[in-house]
C-alpha positions in Angstrom: -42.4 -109.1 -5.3 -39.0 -111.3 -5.2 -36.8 -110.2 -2.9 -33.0 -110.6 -3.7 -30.7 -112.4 -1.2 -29.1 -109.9 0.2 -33.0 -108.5 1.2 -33.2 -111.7 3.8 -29.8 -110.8 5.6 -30.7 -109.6 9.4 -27.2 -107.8 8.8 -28.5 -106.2 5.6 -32.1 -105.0 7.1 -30.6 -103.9 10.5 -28.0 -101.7 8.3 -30.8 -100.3 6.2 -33.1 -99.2 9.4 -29.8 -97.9 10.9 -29.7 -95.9 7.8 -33.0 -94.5 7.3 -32.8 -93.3 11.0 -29.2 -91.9 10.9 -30.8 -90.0 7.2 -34.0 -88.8 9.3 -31.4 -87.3 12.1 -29.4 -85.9 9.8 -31.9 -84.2 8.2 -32.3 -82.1 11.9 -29.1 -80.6 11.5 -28.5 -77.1 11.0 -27.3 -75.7 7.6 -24.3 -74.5 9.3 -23.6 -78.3 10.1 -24.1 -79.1 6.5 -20.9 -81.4 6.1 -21.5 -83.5 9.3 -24.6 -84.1 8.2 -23.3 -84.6 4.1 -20.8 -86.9 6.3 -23.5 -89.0 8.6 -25.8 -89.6 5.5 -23.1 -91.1 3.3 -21.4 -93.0 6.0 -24.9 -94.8 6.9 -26.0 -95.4 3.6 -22.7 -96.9 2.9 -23.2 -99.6 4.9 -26.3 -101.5 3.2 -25.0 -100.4 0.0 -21.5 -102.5 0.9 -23.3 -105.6 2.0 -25.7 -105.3 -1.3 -23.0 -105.1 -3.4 -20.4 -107.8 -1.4 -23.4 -110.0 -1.6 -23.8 -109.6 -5.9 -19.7 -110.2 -5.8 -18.7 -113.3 -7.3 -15.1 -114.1 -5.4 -15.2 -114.9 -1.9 -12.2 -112.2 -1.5 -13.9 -109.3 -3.2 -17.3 -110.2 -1.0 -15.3 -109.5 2.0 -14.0 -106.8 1.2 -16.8 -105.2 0.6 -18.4 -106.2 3.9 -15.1 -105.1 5.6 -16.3 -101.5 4.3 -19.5 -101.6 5.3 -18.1 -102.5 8.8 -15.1 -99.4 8.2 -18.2 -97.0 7.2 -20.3 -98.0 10.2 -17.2 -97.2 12.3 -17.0 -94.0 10.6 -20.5 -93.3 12.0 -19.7 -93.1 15.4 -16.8 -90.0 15.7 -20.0 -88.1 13.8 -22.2 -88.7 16.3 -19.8 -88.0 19.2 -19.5 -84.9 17.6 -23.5 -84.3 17.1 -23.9 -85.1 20.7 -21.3 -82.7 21.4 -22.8 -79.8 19.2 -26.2 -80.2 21.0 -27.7 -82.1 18.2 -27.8 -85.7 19.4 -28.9 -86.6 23.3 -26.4 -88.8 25.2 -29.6 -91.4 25.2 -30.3 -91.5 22.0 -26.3 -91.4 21.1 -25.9 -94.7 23.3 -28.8 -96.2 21.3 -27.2 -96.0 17.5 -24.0 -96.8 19.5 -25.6 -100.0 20.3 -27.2 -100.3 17.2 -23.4 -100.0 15.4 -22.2 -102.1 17.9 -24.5 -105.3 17.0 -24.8 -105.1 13.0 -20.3 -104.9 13.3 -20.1 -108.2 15.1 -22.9 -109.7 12.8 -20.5 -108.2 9.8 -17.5 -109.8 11.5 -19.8 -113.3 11.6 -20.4 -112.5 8.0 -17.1 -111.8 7.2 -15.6 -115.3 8.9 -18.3 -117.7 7.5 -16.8 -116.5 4.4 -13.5 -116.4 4.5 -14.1 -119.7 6.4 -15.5 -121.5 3.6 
């Protein structure tokens, strides 16, 4: 099967495993922590879905600016799991690991981000 360009970004592929991880985490939270976990999901799954669609963009400007949310929304991830770790639901380990994780697929978003805006 044809993969679409976006599919052969590292940025893109590191998101999406970010995302399916932060989902299957999620998916450990207590019902009473519904809307952290409502919060975690959408904020992860925001950020392949921002470079998917910044990459179908036709301007340079509007690519950017949707790679600038998928950088915002992977931001957004880490408050959430301050707060899982926090609440007992997240180990400091495994909270330093998705930090790290967040850490490297926002610089290779601000690469992204330059090369275009570069161009």
């Amino acid at each position: 099967m044809e993969k679409f360009g976006f599919e052969n970004l590292e940025v893109y592929r590191r998101a999406l495993e970010l995302s399916i991880e932060f989902c299957k985490l999620a998916s450990t939270f207590p019902f009473k922590y519904s809307r952290l976990r409502d919060q975690l999901i959408g904020a992860a799954l925001s950020i392949p879905l921002n470079i998917a669609e910044g990459y179908g963009r036709g301007g340079t400007k509007e690519k950017v600016n949707f790679y600038r949310t998928a950088k915002a929304s992977a931001f957004e991830c880490i408050p959430i799991l301050s707060v899982a770790h926090s609440l007992g639901l997240l180990t400091a380990k495994r909270r330093e690991y998705f930090i790290g994780e967040i850490q490297e697929i926002t610089k290779m978003l601000s690469g992204l981000i330059s090369s275009k805006q570069n161009k």
